[in-house]
C-alpha positions in Angstrom: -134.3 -4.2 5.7 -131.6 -1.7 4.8 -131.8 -1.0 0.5 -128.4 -0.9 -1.5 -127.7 -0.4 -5.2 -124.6 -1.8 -6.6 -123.3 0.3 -10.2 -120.0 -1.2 -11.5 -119.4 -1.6 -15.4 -118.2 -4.9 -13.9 -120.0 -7.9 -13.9 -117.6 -9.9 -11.6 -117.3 -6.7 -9.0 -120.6 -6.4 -8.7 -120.8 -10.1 -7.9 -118.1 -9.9 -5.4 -119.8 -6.7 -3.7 -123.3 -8.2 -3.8 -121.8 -11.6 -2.1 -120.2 -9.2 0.7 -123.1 -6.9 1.4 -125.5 -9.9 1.9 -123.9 -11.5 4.7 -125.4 -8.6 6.2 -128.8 -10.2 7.1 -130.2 -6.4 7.3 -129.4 -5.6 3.9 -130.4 -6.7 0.2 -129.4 -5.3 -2.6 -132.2 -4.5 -4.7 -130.6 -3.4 -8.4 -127.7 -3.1 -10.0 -126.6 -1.1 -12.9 -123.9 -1.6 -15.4 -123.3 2.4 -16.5 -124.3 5.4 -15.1 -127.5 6.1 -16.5 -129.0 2.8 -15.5 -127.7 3.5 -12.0 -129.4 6.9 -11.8 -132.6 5.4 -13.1 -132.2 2.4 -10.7 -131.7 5.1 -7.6 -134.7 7.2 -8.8 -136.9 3.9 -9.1 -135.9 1.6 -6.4 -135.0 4.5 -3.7 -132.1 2.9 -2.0 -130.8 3.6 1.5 -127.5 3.5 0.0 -125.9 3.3 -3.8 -122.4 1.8 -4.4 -121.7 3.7 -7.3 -118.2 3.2 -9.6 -116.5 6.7 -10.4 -115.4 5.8 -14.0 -118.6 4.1 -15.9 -119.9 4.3 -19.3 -122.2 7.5 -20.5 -122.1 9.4 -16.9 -119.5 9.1 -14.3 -119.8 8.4 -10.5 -119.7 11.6 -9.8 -122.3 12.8 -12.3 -124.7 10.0 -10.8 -124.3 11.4 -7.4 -124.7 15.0 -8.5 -128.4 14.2 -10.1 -129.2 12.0 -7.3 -129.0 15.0 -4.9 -131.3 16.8 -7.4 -134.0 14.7 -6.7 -135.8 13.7 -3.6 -133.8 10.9 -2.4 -132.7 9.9 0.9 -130.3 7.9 -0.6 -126.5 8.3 0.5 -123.9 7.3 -2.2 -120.4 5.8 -2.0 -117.9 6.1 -4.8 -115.8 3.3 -5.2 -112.8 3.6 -7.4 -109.6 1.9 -8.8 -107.7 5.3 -8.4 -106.1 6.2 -5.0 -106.5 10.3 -6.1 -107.1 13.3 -3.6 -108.4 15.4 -6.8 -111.3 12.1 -6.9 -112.2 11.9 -3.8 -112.4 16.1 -3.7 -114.7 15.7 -6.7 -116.8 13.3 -5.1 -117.7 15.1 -1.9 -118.3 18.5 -4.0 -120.8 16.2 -6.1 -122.5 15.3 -2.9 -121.3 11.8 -2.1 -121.2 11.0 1.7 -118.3 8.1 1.0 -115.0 7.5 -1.2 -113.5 4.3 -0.9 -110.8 3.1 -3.1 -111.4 -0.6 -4.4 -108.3 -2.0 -2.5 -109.3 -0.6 0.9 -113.0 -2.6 0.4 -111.9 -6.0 2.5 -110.8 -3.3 5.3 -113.3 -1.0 5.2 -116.4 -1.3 2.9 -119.1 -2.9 6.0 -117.8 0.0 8.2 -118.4 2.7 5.4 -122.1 1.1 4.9 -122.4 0.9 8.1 -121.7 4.6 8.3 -123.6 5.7 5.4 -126.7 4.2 7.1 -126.2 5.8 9.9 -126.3 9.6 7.6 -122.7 9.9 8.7 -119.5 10.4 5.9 -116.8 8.3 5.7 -113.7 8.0 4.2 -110.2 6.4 5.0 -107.6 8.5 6.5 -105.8 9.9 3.5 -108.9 11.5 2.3 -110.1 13.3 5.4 -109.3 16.8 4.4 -110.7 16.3 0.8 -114.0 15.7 3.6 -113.9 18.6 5.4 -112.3 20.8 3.0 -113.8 19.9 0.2 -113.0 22.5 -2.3 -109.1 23.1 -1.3 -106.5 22.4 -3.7 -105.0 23.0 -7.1 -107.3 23.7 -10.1 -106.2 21.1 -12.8 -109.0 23.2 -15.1 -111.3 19.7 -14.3 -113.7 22.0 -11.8 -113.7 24.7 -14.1 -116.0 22.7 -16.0 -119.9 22.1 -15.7 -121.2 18.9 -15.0 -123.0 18.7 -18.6 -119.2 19.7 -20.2 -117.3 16.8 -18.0 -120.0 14.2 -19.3 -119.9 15.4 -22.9 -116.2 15.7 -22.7 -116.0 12.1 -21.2 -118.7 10.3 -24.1 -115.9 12.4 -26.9 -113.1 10.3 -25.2 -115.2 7.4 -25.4 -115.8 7.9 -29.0 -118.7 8.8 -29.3 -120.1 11.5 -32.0 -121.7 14.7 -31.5 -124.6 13.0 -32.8 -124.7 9.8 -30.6 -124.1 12.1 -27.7 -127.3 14.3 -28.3 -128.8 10.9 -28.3 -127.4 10.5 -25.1 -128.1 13.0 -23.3 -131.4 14.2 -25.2 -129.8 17.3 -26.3 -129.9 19.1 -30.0 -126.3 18.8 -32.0 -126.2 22.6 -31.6 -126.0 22.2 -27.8 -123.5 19.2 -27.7 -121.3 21.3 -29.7 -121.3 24.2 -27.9 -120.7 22.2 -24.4 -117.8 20.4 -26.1 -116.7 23.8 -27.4 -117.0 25.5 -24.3 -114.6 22.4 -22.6 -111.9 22.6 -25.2 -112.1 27.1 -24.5 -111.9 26.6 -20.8 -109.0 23.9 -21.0 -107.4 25.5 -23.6 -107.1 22.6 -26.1 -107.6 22.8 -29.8 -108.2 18.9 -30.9 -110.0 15.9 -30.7 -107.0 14.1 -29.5 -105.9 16.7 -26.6 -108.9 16.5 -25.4 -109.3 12.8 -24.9 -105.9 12.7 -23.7 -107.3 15.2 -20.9 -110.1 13.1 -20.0 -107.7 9.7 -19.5 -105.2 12.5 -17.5 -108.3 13.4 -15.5 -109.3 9.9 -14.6 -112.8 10.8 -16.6 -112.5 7.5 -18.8 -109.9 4.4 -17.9 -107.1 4.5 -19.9 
């Protein structure tokens, strides 16, 4: 029996996805997670074959979650699904380490073969995202890639409105630290408020508008 894990802030896609996959009679989903640190702790406990994972969740993105799961020693392959039809997403993804990017309009089409795929270790993606796959790091720098992972999640969780405080909760980092991360973010993208730099995470795709 083939293991899948299913992370969408959305109760009602996550239904819809879970009702899909099981008509597979190979495959059960075995957790799902409703942001991106229960979906990295569900990955790291239940040890999917495969984790659905949404790019834009609360407290870590889809591409954060795919970065740590490659840290750890998983076999599991990761597909992120997104509203967003975006090149610059899908590049992100791949760099992160995802094997998949499948935008949420394509799933009818697509999303058995991209399973499908992903169990067989192979990457997939639909047509218009091909030479983000094999490429991979081509393209215009929108200053997003200048910065670390630990900078795009802190500067997500600002635009989400959390405080320096909460986030150190968050992330189990000192104040000091947050702040110089979110310091560092506004240097590198040249930004010299609260409100420019949310306006670059919505801009970015980081948080939903």
């Amino acid at each position: 029996m083939k293991r899948i894990l299913i992370a969408d802030d959305h109760e009602a896609v996550r239904l819809g996805l879970r009702a899909v996959l099981e008509q597979h009679v190979d495959w059960e989903v075995v957790a799902e997670a409703n942001d991106g640190n229960k979906a990295l702790a569900a990955a790291i406990e239940c040890r999917p074959d495969v984790a659905i994972v949404d790019f834009s969740m609360p407290r870590m993105t889809g591409v954060e979650v795919a970065r740590r799961i490659r840290e750890y020693p998983l076999q599991t392959e990761v597909l992120i699904f997104t509203v967003h039809n975006s090149s610059l997403l899908a590049q992100q993804a791949f760099q992160a380490g995802a094997r998949a990017f499948l935008v949420k309009s394509d799933a009818n089409k697509v999303l058995l073969r991209a399973v499908e795929s992903l169990l067989a270790h192979k990457p997939f993606s639909t047509g218009r995202f091909w030479g983000e796959l094999n490429a991979r790091s081509t393209g215009p720098d929108d200053g997003h890639q200048s910065l670390s992972p630990r900078e795009q999640l802190v500067v997500k969780l600002v635009a989400e409105g959390y405080s320096n405080k909460s986030i150190s909760a968050i992330l189990h980092l000192s104040v000091k630290t947050t702040e110089a991360h979110r310091s560092a973010a506004m240097r590198k993208l040249d930004l010299n408020s609260t409100a420019s730099l949310v306006r670059y995470a919505v801009r970015a795709k980081l948080v939903e508008a």
